[in-house]
Z-matrix of the N, CA and C atoms (Angstrom, degrees):
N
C 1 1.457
C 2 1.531 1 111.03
N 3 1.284 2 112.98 1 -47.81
C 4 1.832 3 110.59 2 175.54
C 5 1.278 4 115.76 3 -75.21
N 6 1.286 5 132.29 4 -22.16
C 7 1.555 6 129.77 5 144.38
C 8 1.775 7 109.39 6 -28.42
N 9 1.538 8 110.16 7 -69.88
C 10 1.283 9 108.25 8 -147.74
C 11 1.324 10 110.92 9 -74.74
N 12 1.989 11 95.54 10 -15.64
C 13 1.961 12 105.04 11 -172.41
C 14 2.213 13 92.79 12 -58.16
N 15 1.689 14 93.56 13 -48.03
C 16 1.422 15 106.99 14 172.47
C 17 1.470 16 117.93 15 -28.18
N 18 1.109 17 82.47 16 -82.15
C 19 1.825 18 92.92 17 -164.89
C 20 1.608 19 99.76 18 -46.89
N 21 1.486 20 131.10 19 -43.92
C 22 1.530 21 121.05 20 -175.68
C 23 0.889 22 127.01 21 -47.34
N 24 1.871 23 112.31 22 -46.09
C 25 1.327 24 134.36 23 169.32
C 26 1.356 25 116.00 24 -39.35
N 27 1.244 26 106.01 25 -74.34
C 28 1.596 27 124.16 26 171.71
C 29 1.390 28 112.34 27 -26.14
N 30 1.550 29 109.69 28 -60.47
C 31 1.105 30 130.08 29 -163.67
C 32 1.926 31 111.32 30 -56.54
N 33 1.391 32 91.67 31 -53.08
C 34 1.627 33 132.54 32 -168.47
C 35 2.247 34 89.43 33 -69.33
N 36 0.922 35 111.76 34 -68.06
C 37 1.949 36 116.05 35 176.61
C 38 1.571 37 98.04 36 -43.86
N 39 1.232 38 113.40 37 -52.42
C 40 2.086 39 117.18 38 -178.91
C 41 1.137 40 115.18 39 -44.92
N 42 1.739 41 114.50 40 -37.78
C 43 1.604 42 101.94 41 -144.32
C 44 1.926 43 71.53 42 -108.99
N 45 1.368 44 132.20 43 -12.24
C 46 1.604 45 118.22 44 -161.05
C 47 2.068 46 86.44 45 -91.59
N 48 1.271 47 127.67 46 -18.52
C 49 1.329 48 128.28 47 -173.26
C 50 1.323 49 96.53 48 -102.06
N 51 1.375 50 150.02 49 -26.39
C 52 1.859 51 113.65 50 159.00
C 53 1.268 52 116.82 51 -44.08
N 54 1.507 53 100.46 52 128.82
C 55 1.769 54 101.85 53 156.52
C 56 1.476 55 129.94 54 -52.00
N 57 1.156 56 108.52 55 147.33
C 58 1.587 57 121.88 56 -176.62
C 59 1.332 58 119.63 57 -48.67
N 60 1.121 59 151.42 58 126.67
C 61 1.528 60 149.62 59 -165.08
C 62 1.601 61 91.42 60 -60.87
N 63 1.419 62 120.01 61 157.82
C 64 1.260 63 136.53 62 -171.52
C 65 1.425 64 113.41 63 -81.34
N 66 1.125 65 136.63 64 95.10
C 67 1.921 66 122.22 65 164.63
C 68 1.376 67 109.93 66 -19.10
N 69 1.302 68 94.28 67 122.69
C 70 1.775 69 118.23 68 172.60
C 71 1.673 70 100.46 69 -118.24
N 72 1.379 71 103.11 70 93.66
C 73 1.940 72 108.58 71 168.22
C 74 1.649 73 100.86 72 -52.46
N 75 0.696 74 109.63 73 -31.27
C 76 2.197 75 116.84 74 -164.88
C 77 1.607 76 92.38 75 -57.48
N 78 1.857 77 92.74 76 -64.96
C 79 1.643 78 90.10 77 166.04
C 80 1.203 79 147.95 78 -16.18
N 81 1.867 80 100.66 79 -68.94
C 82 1.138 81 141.40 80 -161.63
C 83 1.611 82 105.91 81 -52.82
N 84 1.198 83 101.83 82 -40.30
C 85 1.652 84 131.38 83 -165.72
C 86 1.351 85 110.72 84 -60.92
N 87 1.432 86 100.01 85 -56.98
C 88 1.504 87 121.78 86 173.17
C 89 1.390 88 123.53 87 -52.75
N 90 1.368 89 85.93 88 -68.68
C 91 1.727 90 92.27 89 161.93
C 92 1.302 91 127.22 90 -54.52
N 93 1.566 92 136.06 91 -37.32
C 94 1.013 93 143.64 92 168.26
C 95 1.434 94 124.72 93 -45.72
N 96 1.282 95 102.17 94 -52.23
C 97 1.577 96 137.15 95 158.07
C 98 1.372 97 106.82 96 -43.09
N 99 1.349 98 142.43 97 -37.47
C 100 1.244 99 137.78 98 -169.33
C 101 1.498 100 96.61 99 -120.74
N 102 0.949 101 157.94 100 23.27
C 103 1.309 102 156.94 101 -131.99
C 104 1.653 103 122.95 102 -157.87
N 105 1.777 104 86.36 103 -58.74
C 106 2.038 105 98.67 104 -152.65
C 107 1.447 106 77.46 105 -130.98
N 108 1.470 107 145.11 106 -36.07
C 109 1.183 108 136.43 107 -129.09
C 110 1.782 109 98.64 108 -75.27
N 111 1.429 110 111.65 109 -33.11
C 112 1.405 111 107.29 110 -159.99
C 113 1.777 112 102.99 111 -75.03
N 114 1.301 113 115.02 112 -16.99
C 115 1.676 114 121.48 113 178.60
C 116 1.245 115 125.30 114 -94.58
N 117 1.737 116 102.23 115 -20.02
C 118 1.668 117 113.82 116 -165.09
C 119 1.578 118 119.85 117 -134.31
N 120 1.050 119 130.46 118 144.59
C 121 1.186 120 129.60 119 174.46
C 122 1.515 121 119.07 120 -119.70
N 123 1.527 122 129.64 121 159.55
C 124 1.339 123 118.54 122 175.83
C 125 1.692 124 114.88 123 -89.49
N 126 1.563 125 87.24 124 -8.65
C 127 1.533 126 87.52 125 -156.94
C 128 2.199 127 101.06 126 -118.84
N 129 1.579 128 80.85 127 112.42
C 130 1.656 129 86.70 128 -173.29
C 131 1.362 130 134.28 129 -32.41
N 132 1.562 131 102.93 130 -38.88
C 133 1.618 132 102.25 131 178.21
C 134 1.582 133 109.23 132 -91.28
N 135 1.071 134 123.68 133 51.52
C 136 2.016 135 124.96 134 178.41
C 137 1.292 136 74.37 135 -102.04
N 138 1.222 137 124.38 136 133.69
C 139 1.452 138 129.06 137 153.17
C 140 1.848 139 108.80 138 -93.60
N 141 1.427 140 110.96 139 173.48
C 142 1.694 141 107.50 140 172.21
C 143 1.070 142 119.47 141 101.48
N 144 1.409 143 110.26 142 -5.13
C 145 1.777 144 115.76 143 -147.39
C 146 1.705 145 95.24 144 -101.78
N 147 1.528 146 113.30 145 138.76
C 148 1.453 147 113.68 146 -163.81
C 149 1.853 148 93.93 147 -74.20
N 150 1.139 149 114.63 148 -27.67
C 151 1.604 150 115.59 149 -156.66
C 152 1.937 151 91.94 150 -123.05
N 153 1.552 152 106.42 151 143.83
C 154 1.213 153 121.39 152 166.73
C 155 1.776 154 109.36 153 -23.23
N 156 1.391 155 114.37 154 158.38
C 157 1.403 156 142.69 155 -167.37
C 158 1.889 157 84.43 156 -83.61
N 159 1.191 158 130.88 157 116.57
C 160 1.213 159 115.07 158 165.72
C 161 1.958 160 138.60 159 -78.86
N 162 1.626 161 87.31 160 -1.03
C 163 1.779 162 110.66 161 172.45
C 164 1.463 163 114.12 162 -13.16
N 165 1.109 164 151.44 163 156.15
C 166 1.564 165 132.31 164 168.94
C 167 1.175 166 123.93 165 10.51
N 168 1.470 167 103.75 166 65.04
C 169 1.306 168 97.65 167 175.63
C 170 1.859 169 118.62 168 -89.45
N 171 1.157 170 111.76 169 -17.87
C 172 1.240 171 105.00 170 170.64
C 173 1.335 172 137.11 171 -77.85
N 174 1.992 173 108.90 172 5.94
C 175 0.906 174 131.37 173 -170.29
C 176 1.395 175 118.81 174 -91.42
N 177 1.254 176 86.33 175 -24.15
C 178 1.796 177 110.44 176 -172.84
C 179 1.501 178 132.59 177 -119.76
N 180 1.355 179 114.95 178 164.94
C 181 1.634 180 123.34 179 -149.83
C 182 2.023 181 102.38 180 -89.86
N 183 0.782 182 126.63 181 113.11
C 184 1.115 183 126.43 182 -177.69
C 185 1.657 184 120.17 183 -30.10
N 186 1.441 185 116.83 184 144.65
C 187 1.670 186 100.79 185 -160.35
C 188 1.502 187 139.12 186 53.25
N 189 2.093 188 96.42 187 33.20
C 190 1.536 189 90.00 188 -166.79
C 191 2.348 190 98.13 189 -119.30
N 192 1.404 191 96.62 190 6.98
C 193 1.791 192 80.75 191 172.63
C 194 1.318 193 108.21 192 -84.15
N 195 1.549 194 95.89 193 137.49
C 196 1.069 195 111.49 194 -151.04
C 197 1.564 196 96.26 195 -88.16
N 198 1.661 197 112.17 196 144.33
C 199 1.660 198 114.27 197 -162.43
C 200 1.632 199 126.13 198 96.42
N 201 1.285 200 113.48 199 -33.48
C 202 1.727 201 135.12 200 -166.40
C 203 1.331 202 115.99 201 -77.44
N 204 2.085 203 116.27 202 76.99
C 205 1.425 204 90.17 203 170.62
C 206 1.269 205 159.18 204 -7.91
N 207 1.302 206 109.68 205 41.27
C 208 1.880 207 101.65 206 179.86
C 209 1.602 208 102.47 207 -23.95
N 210 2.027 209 99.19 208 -174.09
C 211 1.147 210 129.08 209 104.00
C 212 1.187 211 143.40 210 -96.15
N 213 1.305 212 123.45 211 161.74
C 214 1.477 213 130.94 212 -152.70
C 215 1.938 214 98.06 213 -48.74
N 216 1.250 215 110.03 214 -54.09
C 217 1.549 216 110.24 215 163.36
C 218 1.338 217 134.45 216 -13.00
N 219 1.018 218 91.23 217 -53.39
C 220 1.939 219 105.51 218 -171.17
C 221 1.956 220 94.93 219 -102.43
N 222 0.821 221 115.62 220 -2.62
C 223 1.369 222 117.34 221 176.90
C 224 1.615 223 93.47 222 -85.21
N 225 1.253 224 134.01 223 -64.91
C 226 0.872 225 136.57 224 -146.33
C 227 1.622 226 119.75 225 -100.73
N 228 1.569 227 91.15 226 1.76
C 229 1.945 228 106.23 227 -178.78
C 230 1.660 229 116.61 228 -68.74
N 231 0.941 230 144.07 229 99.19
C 232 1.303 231 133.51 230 157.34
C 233 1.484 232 142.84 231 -39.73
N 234 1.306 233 112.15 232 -18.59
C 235 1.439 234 110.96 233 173.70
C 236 1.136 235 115.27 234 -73.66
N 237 1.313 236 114.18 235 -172.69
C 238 1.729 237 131.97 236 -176.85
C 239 1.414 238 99.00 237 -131.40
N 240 1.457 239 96.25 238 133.94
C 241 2.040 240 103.93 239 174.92
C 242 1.483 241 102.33 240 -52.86
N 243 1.766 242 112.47 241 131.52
C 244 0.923 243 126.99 242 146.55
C 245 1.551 244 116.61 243 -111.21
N 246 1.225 245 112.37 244 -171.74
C 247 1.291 246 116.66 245 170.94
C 248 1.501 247 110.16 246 -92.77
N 249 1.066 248 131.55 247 -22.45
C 250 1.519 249 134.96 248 169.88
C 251 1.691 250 103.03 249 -55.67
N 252 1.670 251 107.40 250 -61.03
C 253 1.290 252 111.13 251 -174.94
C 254 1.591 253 129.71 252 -87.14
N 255 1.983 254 101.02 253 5.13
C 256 1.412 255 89.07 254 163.75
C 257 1.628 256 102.90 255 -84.71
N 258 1.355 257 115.39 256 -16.61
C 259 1.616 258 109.05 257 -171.39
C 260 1.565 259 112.14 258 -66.68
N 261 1.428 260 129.11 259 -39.98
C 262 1.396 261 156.48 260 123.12
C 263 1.359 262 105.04 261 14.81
N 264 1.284 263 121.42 262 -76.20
C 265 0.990 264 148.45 263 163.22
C 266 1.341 265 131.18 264 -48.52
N 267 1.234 266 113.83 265 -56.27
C 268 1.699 267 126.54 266 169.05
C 269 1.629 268 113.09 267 -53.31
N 270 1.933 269 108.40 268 -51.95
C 271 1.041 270 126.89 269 177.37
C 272 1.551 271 110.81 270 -47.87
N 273 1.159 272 127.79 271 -27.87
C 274 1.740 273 128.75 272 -149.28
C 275 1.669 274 82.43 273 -98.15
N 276 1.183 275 100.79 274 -42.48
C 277 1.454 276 103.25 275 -177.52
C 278 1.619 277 138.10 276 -69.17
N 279 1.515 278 99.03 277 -12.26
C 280 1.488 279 125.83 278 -151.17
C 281 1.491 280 130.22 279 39.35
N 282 1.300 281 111.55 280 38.64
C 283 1.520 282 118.03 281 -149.44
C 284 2.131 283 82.98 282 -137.05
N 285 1.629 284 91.16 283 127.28
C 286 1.656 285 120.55 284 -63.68
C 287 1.380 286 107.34 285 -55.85
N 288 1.641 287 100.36 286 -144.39
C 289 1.235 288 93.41 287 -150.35
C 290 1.679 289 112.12 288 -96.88
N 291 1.299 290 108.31 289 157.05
C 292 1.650 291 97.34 290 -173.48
C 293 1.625 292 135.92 291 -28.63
N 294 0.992 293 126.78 292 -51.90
C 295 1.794 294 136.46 293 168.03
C 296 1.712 295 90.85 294 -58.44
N 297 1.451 296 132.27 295 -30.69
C 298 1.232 297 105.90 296 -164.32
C 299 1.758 298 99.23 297 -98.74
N 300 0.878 299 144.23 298 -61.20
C 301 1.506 300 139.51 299 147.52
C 302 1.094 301 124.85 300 14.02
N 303 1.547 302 133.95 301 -48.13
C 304 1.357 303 96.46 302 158.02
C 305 1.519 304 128.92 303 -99.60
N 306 1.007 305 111.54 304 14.47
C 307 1.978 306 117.56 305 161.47
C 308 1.779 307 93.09 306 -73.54
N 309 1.067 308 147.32 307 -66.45
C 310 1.341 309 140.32 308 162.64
C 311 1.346 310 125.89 309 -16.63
N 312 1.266 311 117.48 310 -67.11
C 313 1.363 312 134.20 311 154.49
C 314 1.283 313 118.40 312 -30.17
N 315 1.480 314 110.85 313 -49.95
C 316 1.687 315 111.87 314 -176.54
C 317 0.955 316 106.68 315 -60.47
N 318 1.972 317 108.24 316 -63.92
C 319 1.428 318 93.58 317 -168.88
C 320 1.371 319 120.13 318 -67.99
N 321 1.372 320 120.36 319 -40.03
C 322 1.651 321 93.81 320 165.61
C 323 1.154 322 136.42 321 -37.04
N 324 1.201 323 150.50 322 -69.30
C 325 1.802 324 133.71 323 95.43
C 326 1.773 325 87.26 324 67.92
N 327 1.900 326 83.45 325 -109.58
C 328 1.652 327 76.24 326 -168.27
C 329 1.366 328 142.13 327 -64.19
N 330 1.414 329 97.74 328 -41.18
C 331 1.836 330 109.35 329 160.53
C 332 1.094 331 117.06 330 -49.57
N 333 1.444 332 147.56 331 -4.26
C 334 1.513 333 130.25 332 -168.55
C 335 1.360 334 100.18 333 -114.81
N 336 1.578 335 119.31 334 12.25
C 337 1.568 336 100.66 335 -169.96
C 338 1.794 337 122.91 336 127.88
N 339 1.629 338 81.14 337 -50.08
C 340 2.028 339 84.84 338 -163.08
C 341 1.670 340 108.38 339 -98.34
């Protein structure tokens, strides 16, 4: 029995010490595309879009395009998009799914500017 508690451990430290799979923007795209695309756009003047213009978004303070029904929430948030807190965010949402989130992230990342 303390062998096998062993070997899990072992087993269980191996798979928590590989590094994180690499951001793939190519990915990101794809996924994005199936994901965010029907709410969001990159490009400010698309009108129609159920969810904010995502244009610089890493530039900016949450609840800040100007015109874009919030809720009172995002009206009143103080931070600035990071990539920590779009994952934060994605996560609450389950959209998508963890392993796929940060290829999303990237390319948002790169497509928005920063």
């Amino acid at each position: 029995m303390r062998s096998h508690v062993f070997a899990i451990s072992v087993l269980a430290a191996l798979i928590f010490a590989l590094p994180a799979p690499a951001a793939d923007p190519a990915e990101g795209e794809k996924l994005f595309r199936n994901y965010c695309a029907q709410c969001h756009s990159l490009n400010p003047a698309e009108p129609g879009k159920r969810g904010p213009h995502l244009a610089h978004l890493f530039e900016r303070r949450y609840g800040a395009v100007e015109g874009f029904p919030y809720r009172m929430i995002w009206k009143d948030a103080d931070p600035v998009w990071t990539k920590e807190n779009l994952d934060d965010y994605l996560e609450i949402h389950r959209i998508p799914e963890p392993d796929e989130r940060v290829h999303v992230i990237e390319y948002l990342f790169e497509a928005t500017g920063k």
